[in-house]
VOGU-3710 file (C-alpha; in Angstrom, 3 decimals, decimal comma):
1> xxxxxxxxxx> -2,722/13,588/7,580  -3,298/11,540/4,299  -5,043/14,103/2,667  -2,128/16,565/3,504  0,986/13,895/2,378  -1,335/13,380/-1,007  -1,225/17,208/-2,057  2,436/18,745/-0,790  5,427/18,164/-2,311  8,508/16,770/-0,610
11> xxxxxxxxxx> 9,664/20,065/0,334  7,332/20,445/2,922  7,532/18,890/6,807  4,642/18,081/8,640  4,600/17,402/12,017  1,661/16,832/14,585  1,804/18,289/17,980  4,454/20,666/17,426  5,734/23,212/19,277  5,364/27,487/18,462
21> xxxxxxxxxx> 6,801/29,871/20,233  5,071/33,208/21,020  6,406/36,201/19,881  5,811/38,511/22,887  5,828/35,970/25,813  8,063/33,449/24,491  6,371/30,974/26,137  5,756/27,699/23,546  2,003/27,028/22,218  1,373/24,082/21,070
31> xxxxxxxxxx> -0,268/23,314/17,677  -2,046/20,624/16,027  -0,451/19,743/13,085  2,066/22,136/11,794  3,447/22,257/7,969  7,108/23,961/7,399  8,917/25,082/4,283  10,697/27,482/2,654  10,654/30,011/0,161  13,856/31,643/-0,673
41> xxxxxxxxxx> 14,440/33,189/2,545  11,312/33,036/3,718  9,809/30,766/6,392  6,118/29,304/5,313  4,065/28,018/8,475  0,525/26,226/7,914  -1,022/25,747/11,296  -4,035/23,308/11,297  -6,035/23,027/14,876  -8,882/20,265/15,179
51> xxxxxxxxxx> -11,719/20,165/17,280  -13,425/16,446/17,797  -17,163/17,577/19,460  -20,364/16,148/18,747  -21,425/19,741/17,455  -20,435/21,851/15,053  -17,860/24,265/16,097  -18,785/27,638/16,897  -17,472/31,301/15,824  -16,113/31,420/19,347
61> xxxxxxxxxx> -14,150/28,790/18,846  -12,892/30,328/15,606  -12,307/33,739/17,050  -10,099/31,807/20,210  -7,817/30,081/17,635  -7,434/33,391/15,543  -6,407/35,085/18,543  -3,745/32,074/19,835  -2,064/32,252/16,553  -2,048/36,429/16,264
71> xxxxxxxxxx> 1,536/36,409/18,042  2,778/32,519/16,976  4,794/32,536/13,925  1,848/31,049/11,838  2,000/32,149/7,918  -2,078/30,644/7,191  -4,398/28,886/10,053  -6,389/26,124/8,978  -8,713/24,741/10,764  -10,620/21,402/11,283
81> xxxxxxxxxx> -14,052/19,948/12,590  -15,257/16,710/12,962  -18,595/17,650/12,482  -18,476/20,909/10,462  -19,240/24,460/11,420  -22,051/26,540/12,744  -23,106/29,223/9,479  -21,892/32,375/11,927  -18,511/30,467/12,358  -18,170/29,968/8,607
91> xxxxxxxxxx> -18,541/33,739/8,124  -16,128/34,308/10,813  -13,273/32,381/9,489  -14,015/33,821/6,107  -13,769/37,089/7,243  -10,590/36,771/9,102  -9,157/34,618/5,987  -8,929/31,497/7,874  -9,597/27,921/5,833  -11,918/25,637/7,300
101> xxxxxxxxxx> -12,030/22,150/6,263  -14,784/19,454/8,191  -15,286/15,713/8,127  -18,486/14,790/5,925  -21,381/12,496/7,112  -21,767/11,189/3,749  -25,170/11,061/3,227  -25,452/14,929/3,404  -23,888/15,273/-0,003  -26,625/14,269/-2,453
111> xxxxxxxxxx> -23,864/13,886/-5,640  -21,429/11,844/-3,269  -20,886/8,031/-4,838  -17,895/6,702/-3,705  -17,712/8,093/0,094  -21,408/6,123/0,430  -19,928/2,803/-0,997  -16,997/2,839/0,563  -18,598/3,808/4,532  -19,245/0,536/5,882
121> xxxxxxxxxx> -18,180/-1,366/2,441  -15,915/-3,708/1,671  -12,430/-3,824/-0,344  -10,922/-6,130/-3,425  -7,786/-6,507/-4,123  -7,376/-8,562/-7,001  -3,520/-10,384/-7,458  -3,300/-11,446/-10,859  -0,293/-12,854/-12,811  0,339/-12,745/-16,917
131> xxxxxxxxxx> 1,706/-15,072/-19,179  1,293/-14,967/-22,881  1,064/-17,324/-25,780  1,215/-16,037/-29,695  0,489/-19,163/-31,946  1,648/-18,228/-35,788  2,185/-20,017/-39,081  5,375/-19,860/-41,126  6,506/-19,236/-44,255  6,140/-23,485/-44,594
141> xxxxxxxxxx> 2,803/-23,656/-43,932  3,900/-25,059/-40,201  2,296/-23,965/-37,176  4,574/-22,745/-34,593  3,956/-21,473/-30,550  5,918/-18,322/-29,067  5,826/-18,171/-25,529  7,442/-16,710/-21,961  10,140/-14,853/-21,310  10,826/-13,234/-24,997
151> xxxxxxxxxx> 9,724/-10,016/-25,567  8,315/-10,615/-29,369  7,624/-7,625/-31,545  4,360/-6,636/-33,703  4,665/-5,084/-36,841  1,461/-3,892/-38,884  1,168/-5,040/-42,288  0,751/-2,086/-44,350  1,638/0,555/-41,825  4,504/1,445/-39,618
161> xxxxxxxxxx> 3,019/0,294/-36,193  5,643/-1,490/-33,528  4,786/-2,721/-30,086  5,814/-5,322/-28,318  4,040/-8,333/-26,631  4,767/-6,937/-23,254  3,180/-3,443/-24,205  0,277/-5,302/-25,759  0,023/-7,212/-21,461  0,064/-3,833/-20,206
171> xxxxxxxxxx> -2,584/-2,534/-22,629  -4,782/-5,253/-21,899  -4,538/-4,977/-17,988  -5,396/-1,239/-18,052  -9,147/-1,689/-19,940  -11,919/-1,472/-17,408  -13,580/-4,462/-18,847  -10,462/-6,765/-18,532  -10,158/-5,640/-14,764  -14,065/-6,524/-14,235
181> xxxxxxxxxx> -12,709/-9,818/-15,594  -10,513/-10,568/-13,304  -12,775/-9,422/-10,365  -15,505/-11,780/-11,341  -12,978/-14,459/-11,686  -10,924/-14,484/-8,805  -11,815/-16,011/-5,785  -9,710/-17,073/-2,821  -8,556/-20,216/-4,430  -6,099/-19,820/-7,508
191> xxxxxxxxxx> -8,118/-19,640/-10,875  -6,792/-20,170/-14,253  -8,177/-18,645/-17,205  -6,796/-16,962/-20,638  -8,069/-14,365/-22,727  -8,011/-14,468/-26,298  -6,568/-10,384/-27,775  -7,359/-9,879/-31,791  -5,573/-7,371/-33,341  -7,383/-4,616/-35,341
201> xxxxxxxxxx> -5,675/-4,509/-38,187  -3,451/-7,522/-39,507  0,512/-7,707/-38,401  3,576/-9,509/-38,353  5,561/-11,007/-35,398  9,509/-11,614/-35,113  10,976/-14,837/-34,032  14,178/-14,965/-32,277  16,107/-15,538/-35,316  14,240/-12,664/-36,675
211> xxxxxxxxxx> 12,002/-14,092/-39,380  8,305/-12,434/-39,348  5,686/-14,450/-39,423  1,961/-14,129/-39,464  0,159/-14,764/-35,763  -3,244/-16,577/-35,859  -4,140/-16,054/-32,465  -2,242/-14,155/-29,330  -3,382/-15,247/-25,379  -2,921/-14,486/-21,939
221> xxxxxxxxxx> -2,847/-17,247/-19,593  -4,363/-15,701/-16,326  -3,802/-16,641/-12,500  -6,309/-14,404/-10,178  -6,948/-14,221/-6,692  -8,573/-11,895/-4,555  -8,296/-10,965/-0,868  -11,367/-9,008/0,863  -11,975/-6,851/3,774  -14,165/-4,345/5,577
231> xxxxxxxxxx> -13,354/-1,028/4,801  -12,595/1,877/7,645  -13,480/4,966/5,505  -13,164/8,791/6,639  -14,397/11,553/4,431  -14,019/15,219/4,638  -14,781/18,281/2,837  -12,700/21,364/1,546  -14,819/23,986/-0,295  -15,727/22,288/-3,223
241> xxxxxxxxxx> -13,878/18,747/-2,880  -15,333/15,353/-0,831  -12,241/13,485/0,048  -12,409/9,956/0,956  -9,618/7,491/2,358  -10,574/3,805/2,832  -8,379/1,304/4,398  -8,881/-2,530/4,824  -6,714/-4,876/6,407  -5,442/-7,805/4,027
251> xxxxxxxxxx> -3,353/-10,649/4,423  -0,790/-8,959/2,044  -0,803/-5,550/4,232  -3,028/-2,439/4,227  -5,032/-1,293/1,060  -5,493/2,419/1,002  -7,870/3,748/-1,646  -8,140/7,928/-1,679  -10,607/9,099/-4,044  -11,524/12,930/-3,999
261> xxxxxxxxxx> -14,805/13,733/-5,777  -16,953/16,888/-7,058  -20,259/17,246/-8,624  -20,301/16,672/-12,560  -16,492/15,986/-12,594  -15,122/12,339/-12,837  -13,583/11,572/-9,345  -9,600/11,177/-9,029  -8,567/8,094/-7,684  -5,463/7,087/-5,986
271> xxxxxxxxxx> -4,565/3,670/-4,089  -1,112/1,896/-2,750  -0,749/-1,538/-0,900  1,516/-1,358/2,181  2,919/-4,516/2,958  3,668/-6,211/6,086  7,262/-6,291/7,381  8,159/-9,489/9,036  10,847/-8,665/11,867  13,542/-11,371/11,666
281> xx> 15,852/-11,836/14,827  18,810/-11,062/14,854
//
């Protein structure tokens, strides 16, 4: 169902267990997970049907679920094993156009990294809060410190270059390395660092009163902590794509991490924190 909600748009429904009616009988079939939408005045149907066995599901199984759908308003069948599909079942769906999609045992995929790590692994989630020194001299000679909640602006010397401190935070927080930072200094107890950020080229900041002056050194005062948990992962694979969702249970609320992977490309990562809801009385 994640996989699904991470690749349609809003304009589709999805439903599990839903109800199809037959077309001859009218008698109501039900189907695994259904997908609904609509093309101009067309109807579009995706049925998906799962089978949970300790083998691999067979072309009779295929050839059932082909027929059950031949007179149910269906527009493409997908279906789904927990533990793949015999070779004579993979030719069967093919021929009949039918998708098949199975749930991976990950160490059958030799170029696989992240399903492995995360199956039976554990999850980080680092908290981390920003605040931001520049210290600059003035046209006086006097030293002077600009600090929280002003955005101040950059200017480059010779060039026409603007950003502002807050751009500069959100720079900083995106580099891998300054992440791996924060992971190797957070713990469960607060910990305070800062991290000194040198220009490349020499610039200019405004005060409030907007006078530029020349910064000597810029710095983020850091706050990290980190929550951990064991990981639940699930993988599965569709044609060429390993798809992996992870969840772990944190004080904060469920961490999901979907990453979908394929040999020699650079996996795509995805990952959301759903937070607890307190329910207050009334």
């Amino acid at each position: 169902m994640k996989l699904l909600h991470d690749r349609i748009d809003k304009n589709w429904i999805v439903t599990e267990s839903k109800m199809l009616t037959h077309r001859l009988t009218g008698e109501e079939r039900e189907v695994d997970i259904v997908l609904e939408s609509n093309l101009g005045a067309h109807s579009l149907i995706v049925s998906i049907e799962c089978v949970d066995k300790k083998r691999p599901a067979s072309s009779p199984w295929v050839e059932s679920m082909a027929k059950k759908h031949e007179f149910l308003p269906t527009s493409k069948l997908v279906l789904w094993s927990a533990n793949g599909f015999y070779r004579p079942a993979i030719v069967t769906a093919e021929k009949l156009g039918i998708d098949i999609v199975s749930q991976s045992d990950n160490t059958n995929i030799e170029w696989s990294k992240f399903s492995k790590i995360l199956n039976g692994g554990t999850l980080k989630l680092v908290h981390s809060e920003f605040k931001f020194f520049i210290d600059a001299i003035e046209a006086d000679g006097k030293k002077v410190r600009l600090d929280n909640p002003h955005d101040y602006i950059f200017k480059a010397k010779d060039r026409e270059i603007f950003f502002s401190i807050l751009e500069l935070r959100e720079f900083l927080i995106g580099k891998q390395e300054i992440g791996s930072v924060l992971l190797d200094h957070a713990s469960e107890d607060k910990k305070d660092f800062w991290i000194h950020f040198v220009p490349p080229f020499e610039c200019l900041v405004q005060k409030e009163n907007g006078d530029w002056i020349e910064p000597f050194r810029i710095g983020f005062g850091v706050r990290a902590t980190v929550e951990e948990a064991k990981t639940d992962a699930k993988s599965v694979v569709y044609k060429d794509t390993l798809s992996t969702l992870a969840v772990g249970d944190l004080n904060s609320g469920s961490f999901e991490l979907f990453i979908e992977e394929k040999e020699n490309e650079d996996p795509e990562i995805s990952a959301q924190l759903v937070k607890k809801t307190t329910n207050k009385a009334l």
